[in-house]
N, C-alpha and C positions, 0 to 999 in steps of 0.2 A: 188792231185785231189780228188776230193770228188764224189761220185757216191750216187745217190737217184733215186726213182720212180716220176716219172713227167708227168702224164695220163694215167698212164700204160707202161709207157716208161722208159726204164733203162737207164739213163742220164748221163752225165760228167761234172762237171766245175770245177773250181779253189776255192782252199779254198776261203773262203772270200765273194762268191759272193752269192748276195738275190736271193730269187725266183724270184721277177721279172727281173732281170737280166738274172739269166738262161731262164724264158720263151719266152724272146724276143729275145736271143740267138736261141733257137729252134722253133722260128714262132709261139709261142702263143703268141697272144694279149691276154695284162688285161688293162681295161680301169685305168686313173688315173685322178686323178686332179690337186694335190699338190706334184705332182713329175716331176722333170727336170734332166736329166742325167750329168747337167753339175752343180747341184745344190745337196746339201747333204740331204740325203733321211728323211723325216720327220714325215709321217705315217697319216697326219690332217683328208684327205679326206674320206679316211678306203674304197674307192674303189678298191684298189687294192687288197681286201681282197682273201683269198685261203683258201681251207681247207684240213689242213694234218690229217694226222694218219688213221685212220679206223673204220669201225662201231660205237657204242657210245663212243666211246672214242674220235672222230676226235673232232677241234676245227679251228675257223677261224682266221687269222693271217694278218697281211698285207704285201704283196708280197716285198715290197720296202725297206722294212725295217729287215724282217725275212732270215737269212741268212744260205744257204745248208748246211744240215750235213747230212754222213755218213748214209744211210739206211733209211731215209725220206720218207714217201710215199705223196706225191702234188698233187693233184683236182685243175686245173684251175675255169673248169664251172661246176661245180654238180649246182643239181637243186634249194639248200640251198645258193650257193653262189649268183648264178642266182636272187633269189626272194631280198637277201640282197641286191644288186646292187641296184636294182630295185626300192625299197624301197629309199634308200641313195640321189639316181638322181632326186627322186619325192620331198624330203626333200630339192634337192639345187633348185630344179624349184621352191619349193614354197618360196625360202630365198630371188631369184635372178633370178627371170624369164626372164630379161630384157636379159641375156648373151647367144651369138652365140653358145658360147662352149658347154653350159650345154642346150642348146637347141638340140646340134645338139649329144652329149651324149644322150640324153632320146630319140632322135627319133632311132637313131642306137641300143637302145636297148629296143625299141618298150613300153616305157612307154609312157601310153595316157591320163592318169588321175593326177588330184595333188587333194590327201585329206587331206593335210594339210592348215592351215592358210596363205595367204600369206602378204609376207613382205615388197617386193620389197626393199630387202637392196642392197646397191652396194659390200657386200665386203662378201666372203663364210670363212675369217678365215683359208685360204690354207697356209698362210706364201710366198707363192714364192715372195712376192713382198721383204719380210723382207730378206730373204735369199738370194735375188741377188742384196739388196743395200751392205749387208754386206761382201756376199764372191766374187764376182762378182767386185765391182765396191769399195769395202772397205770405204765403208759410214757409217754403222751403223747410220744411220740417224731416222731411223724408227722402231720398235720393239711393240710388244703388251702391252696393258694397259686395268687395270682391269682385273676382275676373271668372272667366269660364265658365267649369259648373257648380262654383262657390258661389256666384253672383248673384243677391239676392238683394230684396228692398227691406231697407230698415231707417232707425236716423240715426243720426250721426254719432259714433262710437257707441252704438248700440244703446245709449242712454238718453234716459226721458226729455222729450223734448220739449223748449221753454216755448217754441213759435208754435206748438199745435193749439189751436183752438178747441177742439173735439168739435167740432164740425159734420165730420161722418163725411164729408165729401170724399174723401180716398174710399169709402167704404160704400157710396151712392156709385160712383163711377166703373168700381171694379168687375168686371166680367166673371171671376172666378168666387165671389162674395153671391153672387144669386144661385142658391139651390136646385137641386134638378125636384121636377114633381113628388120625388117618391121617399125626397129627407133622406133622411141616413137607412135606411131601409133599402136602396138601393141591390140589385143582384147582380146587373151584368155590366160592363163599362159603356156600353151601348145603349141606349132606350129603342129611339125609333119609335117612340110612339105618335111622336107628329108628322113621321115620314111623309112626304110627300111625291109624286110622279116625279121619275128620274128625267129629261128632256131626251125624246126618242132621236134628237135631229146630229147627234152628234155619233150615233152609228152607220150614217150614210154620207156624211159632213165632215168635213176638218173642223168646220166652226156649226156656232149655235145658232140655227135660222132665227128665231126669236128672239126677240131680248125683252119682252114683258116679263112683268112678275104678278101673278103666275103664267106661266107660260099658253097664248092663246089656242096653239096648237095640241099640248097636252092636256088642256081643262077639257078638247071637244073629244080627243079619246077618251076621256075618264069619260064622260055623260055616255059616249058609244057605249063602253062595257059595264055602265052603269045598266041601260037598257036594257042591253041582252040578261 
């Protein structure tokens, strides 16, 4: 067993396992994009990022991929990983507005603006679709092509490929394939219509007093000003 700090919490897991593994073991949510438990951890999204260690020495890591050792100390929500998120979800709004998932990511974590350019591409570059023709359904039909910001998924020399099954599994898995509520009808890159309370603890905090979901502390504000 490997023993670390994990909010302040003196932890347990088994060799071998990531941080995001251990925190969804112990009830902390980290949001992800390009992770599936029954799929091999890849790192694309960098949402799952964490930051270990301590004062200026910490650095951020990605949860899914970085795996527990011996005397660790792990920040889920400090207020740096917070503002990174934040940042990340406003960059896939502005790649792929059109997607439920990353709509409904940015409202859960109260992002309300996109100052980037938008793209409206169908695809965020996550792999899940590559990595469940390959280990999943054993197609390797589809993998990336091109470098930089040519790099794009297709198969191989761009021509039809003899290993797809039509399965639809690239197309069940994909995050940018689920429509936002409003179809092509869409107006603004933002919805927000699922918005939810922002966590008040990180305006007095480095870090997130809470780690529920939803947060126990923000559900008794909302009933407070539900009242009045």
């Amino acid at each position: 067993m490997v023993t670390f700090e994990l909010n302040g919490l003196e932890v347990s897991v088994e060799e071998g396992t990531t941080l995001l593994e251990a925190a969804k073991f112990y009830g902390i949510e980290i949001p992800t994009l390009c992770y599936n438990e029954s799929l091999s951890p890849y790192g694309a999204c960098r949402l799952c990022l964490v930051e270990i260690g301590t004062s200026s020495r910490s650095r951020l890591v990605s949860s899914c991929t970085y795996r527990a050792t011996e005397g660790l100390v792990v920040r889920t929500h400090t207020s740096r990983v917070v503002q990174v998120r934040k940042v990340l979800i406003e960059m896939y709004l502005a790649t792929c507005p059109s997607s439920k998932v990353i709509q409904d990511l940015a409202s859960k974590h109260h992002v309300t603006r996109v100052r980037f350019k938008q793209k409206h591409e169908d695809c965020i570059l996550c792999g899940l679709c590559i990595r469940m023709c390959d280990e999943q359904m054993q197609g390797k039909a589809i993998d990336y092509v091109g470098r930089g910001d040519k790099r794009r998924i297709s198969t191989f020399f761009d021509k039809k490929s003899e290993e797809c099954r039509y399965c639809g599994g690239c197309m069940y898995i994909c995050p940018a394939c689920q429509a936002r509520c409003q179809g092509p009808s869409e107006k603004e890159a933002v919805c927000n219509a699922c918005l939810n309370l922002s966590p008040p603890c990180l305006e007095h905090f480095d870090d997130v007093m809470c780690y529920m979901d939803p947060c126990v502390a923000c559900e008794e504000k909302s009933d407070r000003a539900c009242k009045k």
